[in-house]
NUVO-34674 format. One record per residue: x, y, z of N, C-alpha, C, O in turn. Coordinates in steps of 0.001 Angstrom, whole numbers, plus 500000, padded with zeros to 6 digits. Example, Ala and Ser with C-alpha at 12.3 -4.5 7.8 and 13.67 -1.06 7.14 Angstrom:
BEGIN
513190494310507800512300495500507800513200496700507800514236496681508465
512850497750507080513670498940507140512900500030507870513409501138508039
END
This chain:
BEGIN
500832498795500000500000500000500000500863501249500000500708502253499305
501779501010500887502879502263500998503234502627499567503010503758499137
503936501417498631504801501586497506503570501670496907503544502735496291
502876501269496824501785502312495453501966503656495610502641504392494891
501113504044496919501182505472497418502138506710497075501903507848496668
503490505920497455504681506100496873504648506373495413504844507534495053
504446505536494609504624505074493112503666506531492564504025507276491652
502191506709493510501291507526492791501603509226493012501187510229492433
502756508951494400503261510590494604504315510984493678504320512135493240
505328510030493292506164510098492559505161510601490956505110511733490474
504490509373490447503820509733489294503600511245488702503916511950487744
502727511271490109502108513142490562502890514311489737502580514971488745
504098514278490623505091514629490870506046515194488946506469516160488312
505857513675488898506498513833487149505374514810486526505632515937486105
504312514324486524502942515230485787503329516767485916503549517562485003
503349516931487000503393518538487460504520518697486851504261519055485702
505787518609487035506623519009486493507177519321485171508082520099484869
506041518125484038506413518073482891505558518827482478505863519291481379
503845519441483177503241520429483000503458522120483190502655523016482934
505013522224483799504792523668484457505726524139483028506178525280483116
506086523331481632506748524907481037505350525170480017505262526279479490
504389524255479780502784524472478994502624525688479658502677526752479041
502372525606481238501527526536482030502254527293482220501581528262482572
503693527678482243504051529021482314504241529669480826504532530853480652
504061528841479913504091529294478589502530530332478214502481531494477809
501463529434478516500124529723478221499908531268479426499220532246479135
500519531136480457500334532306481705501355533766480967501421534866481516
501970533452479815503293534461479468502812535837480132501895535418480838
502848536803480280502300537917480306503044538644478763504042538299478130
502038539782478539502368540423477281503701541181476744504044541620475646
504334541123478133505498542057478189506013541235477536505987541512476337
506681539944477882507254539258477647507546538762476493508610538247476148
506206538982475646506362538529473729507555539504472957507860540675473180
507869538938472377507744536954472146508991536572472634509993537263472449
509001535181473441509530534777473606510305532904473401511087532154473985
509298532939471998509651532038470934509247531999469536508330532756469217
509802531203468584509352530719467286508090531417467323507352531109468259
507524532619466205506146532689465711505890531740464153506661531366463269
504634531625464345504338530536463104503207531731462090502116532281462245
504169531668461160503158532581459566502715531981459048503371531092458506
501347532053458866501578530852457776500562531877456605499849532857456820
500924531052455209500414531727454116499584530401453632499771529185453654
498342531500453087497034530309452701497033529527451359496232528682450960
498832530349450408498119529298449132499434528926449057500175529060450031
499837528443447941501210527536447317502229528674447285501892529846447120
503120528390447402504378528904447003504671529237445456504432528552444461
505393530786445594505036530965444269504271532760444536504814533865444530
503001532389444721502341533373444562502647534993445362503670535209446011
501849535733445209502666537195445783502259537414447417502787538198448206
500869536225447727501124536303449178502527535385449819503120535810450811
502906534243449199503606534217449749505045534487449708505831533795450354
505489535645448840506738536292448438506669537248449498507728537476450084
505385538005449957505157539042450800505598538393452015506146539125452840
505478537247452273505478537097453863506850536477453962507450536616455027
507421535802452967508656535569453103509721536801453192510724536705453899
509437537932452444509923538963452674509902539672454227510821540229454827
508619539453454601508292540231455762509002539274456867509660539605457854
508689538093456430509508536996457704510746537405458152511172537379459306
511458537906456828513228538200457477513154539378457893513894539416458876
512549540698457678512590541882458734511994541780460089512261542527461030
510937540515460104510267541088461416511336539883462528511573539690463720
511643539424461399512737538220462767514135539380463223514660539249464328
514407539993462675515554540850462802514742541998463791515401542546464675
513435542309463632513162543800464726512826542825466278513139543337467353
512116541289466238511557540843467036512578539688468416512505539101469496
513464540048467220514850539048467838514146537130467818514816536292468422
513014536743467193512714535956467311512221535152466102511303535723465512
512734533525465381512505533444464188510916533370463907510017533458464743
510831533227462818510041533689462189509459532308461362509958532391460239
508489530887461448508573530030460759507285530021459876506162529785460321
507698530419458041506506530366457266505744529408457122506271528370457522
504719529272456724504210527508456969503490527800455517503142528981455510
503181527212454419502013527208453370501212526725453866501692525926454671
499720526713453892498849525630453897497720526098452811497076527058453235
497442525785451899497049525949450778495989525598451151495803525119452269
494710525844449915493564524856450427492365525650450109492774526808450195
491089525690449783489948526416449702489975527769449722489370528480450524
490814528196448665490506529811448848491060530833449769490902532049449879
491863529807450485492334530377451598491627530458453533491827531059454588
490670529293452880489360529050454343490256528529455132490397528870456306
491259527243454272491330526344455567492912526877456259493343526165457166
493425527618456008494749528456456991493672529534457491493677529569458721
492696530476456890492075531081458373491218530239459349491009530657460488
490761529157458955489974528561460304491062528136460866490849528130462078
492318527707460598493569527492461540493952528614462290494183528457463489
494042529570461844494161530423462695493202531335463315493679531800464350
492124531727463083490701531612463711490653530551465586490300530784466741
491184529539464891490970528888466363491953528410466939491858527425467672
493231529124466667494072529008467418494443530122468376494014531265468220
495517529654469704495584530319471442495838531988470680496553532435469783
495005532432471444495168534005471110496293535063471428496122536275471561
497555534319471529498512534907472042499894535377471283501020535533471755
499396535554469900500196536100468992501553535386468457502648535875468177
501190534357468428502793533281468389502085532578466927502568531559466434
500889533278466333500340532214464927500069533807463843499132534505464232
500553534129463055499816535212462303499632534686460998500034533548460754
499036535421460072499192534880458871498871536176457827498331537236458143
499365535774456484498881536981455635497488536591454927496980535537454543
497172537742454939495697537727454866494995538610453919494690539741454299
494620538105452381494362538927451584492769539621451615492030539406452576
492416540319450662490991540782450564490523539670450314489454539687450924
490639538383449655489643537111449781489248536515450951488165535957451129
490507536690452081490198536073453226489195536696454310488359536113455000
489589538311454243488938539450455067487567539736454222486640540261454839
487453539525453308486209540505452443485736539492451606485071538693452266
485782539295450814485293538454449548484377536766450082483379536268449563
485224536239451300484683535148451503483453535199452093482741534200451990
482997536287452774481819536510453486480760536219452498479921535387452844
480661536705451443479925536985450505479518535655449711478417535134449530
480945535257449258481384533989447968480742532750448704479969531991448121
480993532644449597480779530925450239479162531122451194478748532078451851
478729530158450988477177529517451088477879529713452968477368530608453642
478433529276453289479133529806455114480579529592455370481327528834454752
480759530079455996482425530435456202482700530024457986482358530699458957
483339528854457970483891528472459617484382529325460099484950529010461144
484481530785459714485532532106460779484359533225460151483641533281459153
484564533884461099484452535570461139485088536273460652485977535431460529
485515537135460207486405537658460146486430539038460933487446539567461383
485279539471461010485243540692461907485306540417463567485148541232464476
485647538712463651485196538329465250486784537322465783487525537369466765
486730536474464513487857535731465023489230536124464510490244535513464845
489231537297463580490683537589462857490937538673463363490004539211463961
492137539318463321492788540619463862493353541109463143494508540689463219
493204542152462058494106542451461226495279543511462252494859544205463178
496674543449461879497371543841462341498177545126461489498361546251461954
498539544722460331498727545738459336497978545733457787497445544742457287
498037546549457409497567546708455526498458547064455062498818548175455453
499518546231453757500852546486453257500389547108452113500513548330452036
499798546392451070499696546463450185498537546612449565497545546641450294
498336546747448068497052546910447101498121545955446138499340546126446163
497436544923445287497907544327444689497188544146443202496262543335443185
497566544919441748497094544549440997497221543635440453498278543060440709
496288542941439410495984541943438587496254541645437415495105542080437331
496668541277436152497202541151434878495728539910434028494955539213434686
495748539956433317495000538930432280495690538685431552495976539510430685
496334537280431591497377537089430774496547535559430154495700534911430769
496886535381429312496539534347427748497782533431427578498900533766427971
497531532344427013498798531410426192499053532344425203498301533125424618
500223532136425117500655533133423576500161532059422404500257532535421273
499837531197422441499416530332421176497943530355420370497604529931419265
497099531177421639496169531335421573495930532731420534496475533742420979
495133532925419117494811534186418494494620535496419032493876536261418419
495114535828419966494339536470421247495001537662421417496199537450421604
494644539110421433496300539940421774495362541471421818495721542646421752
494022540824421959493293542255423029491528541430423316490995540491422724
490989542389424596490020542193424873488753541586424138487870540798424476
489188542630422443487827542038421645488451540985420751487982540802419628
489387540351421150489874539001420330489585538431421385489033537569420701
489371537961422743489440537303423742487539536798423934486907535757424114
487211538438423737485625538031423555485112537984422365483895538174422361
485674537767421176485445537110419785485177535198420496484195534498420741
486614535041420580487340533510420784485824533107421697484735532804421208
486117533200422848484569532530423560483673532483423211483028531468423475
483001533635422325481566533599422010481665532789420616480654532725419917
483105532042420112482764531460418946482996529768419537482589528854418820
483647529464420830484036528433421532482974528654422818483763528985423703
482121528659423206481392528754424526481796527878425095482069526865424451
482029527902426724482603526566427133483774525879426626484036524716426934
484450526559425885485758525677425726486842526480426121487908525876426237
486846527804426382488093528354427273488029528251428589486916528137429104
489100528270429331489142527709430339489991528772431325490981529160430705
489931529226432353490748529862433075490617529474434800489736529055435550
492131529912434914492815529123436127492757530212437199492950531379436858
492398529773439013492331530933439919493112529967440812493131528737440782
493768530843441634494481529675443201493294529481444048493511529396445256
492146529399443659491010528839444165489295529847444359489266531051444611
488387529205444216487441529640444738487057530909445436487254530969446649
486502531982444775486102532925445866487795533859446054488019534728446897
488740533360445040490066534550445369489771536211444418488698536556443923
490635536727444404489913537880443292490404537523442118490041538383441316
491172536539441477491478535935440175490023535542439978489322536218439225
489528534477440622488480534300440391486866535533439725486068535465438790
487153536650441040485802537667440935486268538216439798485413538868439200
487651538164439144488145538886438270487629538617436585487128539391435770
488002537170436497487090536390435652486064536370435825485526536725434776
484830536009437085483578536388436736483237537546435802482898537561434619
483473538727436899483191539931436649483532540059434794482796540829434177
484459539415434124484730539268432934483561538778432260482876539493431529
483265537269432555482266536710432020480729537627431733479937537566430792
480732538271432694479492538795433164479401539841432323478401539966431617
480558540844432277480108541973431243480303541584429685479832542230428749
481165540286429565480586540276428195479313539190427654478851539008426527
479051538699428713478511537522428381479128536479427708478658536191426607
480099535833428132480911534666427797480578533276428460479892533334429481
480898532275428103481051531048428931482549530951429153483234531087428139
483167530744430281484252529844429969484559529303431393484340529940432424
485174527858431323485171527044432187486280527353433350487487527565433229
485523527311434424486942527656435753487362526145436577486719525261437143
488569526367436336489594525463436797490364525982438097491100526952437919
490283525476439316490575526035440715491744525225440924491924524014440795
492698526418441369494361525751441593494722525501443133493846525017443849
495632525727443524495710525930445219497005526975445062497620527052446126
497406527561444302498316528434444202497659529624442786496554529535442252
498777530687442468498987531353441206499726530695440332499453530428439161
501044530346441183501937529336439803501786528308439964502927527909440198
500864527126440043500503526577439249499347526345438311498944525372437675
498797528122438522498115527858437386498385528702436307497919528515435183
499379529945436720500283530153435398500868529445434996501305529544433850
501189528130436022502429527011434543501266526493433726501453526298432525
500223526282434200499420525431433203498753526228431893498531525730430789
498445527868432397498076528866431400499486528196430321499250527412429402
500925528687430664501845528240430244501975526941429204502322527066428029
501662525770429790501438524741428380500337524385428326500077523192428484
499476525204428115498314525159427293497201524151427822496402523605427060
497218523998428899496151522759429383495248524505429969494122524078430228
495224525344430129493782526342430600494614527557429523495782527644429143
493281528468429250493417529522428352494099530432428751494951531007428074
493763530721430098494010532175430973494071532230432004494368531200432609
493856533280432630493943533678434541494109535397434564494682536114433744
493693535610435290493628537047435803495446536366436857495571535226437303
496261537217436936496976537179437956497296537780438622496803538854438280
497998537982439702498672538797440205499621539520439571499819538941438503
500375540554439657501189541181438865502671540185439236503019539246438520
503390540609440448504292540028440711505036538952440219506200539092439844
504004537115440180504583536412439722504317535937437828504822535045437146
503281537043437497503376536824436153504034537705435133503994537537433914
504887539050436041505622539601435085507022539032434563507342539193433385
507967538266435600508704537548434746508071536615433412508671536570432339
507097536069433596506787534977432185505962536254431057505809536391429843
505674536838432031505095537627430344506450538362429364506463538556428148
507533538669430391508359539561429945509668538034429204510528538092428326
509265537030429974510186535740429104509372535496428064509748534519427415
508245536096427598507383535901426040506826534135426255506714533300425357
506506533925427948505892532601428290504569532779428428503824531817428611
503852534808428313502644534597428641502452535895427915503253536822427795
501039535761427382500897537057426437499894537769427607498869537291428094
500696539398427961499272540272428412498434540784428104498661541223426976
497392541067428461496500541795427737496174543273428286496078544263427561
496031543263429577495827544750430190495956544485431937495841543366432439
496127545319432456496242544832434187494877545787434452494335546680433800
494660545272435480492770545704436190492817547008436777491759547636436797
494149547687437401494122548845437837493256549874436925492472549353436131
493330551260436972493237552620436246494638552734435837495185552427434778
494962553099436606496642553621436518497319552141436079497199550935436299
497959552913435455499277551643434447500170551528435718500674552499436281
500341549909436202501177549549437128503001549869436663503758549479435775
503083550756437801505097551206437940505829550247437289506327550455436182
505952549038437986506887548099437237506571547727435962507558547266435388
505366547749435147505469547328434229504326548637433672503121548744433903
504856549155433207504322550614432230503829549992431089502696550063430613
504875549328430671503999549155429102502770548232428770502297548018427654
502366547741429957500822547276430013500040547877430285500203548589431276
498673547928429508498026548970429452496883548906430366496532547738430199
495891549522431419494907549369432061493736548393430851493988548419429646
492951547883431199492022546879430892490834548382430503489865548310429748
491269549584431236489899550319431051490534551280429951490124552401429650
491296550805429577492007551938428230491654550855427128491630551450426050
491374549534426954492147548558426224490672547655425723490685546641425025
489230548454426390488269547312425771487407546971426938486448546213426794
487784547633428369486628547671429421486970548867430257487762549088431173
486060549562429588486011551193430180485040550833431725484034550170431977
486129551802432620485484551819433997486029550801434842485661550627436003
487052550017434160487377548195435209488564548968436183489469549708435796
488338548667437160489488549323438251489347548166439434488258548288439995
489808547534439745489806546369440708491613545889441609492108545015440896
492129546055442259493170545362443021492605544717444497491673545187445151
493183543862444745493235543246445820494266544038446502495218544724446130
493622543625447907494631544224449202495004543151450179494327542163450461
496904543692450955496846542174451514496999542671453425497474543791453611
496722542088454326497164542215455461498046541184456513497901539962456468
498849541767457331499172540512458546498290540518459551498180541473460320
497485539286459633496393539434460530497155538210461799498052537419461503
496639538314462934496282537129463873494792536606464490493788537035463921
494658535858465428493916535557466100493011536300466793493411536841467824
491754536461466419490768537334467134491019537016468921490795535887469356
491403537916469660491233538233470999492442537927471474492565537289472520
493635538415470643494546538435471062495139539478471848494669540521471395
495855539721472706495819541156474072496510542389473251497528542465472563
495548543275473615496194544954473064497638544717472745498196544807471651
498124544401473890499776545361473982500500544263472604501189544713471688
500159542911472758500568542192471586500811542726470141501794542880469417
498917543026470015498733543433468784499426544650468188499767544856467023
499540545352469201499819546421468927501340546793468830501688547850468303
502390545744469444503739545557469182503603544826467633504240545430466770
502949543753467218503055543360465928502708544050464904503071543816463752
501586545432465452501373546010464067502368546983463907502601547356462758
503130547565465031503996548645465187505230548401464258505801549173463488
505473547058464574506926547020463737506265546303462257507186546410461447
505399545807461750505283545700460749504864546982460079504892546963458849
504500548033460643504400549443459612505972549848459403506500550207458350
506461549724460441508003550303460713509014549263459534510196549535459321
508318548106458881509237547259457849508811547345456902509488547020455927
507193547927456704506902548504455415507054550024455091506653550401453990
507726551136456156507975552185456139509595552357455643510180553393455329
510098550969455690511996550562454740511979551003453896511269550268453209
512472552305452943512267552578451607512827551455450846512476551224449689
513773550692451537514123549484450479512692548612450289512014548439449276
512499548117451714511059547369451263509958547631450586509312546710450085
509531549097450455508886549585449449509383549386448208508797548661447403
510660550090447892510751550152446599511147548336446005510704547927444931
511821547662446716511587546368446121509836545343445676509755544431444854
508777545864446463507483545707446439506609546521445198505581546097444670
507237547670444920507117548393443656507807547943442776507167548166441748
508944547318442453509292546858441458508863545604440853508682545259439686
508701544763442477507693543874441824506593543749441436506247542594441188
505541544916441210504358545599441076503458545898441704502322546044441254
503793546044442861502740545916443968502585547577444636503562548270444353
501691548165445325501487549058445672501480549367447061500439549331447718
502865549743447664502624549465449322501830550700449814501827551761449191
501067550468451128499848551289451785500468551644453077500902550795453855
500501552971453300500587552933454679499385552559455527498204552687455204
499782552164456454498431551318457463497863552151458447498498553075458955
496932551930458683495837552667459697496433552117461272497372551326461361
495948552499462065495831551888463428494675551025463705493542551048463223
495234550220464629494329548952464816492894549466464485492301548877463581
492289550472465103490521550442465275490086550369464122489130549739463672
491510551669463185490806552289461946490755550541460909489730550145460354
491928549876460891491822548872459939490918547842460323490572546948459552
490421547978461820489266546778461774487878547836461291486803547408461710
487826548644460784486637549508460354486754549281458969485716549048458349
488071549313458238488382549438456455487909547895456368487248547523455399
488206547156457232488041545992456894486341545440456834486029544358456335
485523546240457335484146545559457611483292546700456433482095546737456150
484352547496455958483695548717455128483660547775453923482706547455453214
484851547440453877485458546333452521484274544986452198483594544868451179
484287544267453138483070543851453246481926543755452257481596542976451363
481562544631452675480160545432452564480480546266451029479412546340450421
481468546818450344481839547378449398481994546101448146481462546149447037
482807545062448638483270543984447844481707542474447903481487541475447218
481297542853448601479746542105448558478959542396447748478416541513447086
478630543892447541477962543953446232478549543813445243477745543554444347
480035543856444722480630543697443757480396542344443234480342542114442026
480208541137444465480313539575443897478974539489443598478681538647442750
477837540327444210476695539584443950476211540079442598475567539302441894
476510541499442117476557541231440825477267540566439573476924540540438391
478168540135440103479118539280439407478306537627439679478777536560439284
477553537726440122476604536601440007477084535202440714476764534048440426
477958535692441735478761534214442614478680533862443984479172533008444722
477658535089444098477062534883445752476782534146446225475663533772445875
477265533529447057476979531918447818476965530897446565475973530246446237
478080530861445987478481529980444776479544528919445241479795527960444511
480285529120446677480764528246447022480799527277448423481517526278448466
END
């Protein structure tokens, strides 16, 4: 009886002990962050311009935070299934992720229901960027402006095909919104990235894709992808000699996506507010700007916490009517 007793104080004993670095981990106080490994993770494939952004951002904020920085991909639905990962993960700022206008805005709308909030369980922390879009074609294809593009479909219905890194992204609303004003058919093919569905625009297994600027100006400029116009007004910096879409055959098209570093809804002031501090302070780097402009992207200075959880529910509500006339409202 003794040596059980024994056996069960000892047991005890191990438990507690192998429990107190969980519980002094989970007790941290805020001062203290961070005081390990944070986990980024980005919602689509490698490749694309969210995750060039966060790999970029990974090496400044490990250098201001003294603490590494580990990117994670997790690809997957549009980008649902890395925010319900982080949606329900410990609110203590050790999980962030980048977080585009599909994840914050567009999904509310696009999907029949969405496992996160975004105005409840996400935290946006900063707004880097505005990110325009390109419509780029196989070069094999007859194709080399808007009214050759909407010739080709309305003489093929259903047989062009274009590629999005998934469901409900703005590649996607981008092509709707296409379909819609000219009245086209053409078939959508859902990727889990951008490059791989520019490689496939590339050998000819899909027609097209709206892209991001970033990773499709090397292949357009290697003569691997023919452009047609980028979605902005304004002719994107890095690449001038592409012409707006509203100069080129759709008067009025002005559309970019925007991206943010968000975390975990109810994560503590002083946290948030150290993570958004130095991520304005690494997008305020004139190097980091001007390398983000060259790759075509448009960096933003960021609001303060209240104001960007307000842009963000404005966005919402702005980019909701945009999908439901684009006819994809609860389409996924």
């Amino acid at each position: 009886m003794i040596s059980n007793m024994a056996g069960r104080t000892a047991l005890l004993t191990l438990l507690m002990t192998l429990s107190q670095p969980a519980l002094s981990q989970a007790q941290e106080p805020p001062s203290a962050y961070p005081s390990r490994p944070i986990s980024f993770i980005v919602p689509f494939a490698p490749g694309g311009v969210t995750d060039l952004f966060a790999r970029l951002l990974s090496q400044k904020l490990e250098q201001r935070l003294g603490k590494p920085l580990v990117v994670e991909n997790r690809p997957g639905g549009g980008g649902v299934t890395a925010a319900t990962a982080v949606a329900r993960a410990v609110p203590d700022g050790y999980t962030i992720m980048m977080a585009s206008s599909t994840i914050m805005a567009l999904n509310v709308t696009v999907r029949k229901s969405l496992p996160y909030d975004p105005t409840k369980d996400l935290t946006p922390l900063a707004l880097l960027a505005r990110v325009p879009f390109v419509l780029v074609v196989n070069p094999e294809l007859p194709v080399h402006s808007v009214a050759d593009l909407v010739k080709l479909a309305k003489e093929n219905p259903g047989k062009l095909s274009y590629g999005t890194p998934g469901p409900g992204t703005f590649h996607h609303l981008n092509a709707e919104m296409f379909k819609s004003r000219f009245g086209v058919e053409m078939v959508f093919v859902p990727y889990k990235g951008t490059l791989p569905a520019l490689n496939d625009v590339i050998a000819g297994h899909i027609s097209l894709m709206f892209s991001d600027v970033p990773p499709a100006l090397p292949l357009i400029r290697a003569g691997k992808l023919r452009a047609i116009g980028v979605t902005t007004s304004q002719r994107v910096e890095a690449a001038p000699e592409i012409a707006p879409l509203a100069e080129v055959g759709i008067p009025g098209y002005d559309t970019a996506s925007w991206h943010t570093v968000t975390t975990t809804g109810g994560v503590p002031r002083e946290i948030a507010e150290r993570l958004s501090g130095e991520l304005r302070g690494t997008m305020s780097d004139p190097a980091v700007r001007d390398l983000l402009i060259r790759d075509g992207t448009i960096p933003q200075v960021s609001p303060p916490l209240d104001e960007l959880k307000r842009f963000v529910a404005s966005e919402i509500v702005r980019w909701g009517e945009v999908v439901k006339k684009a006819g994809i409202a609860g389409s996924e």
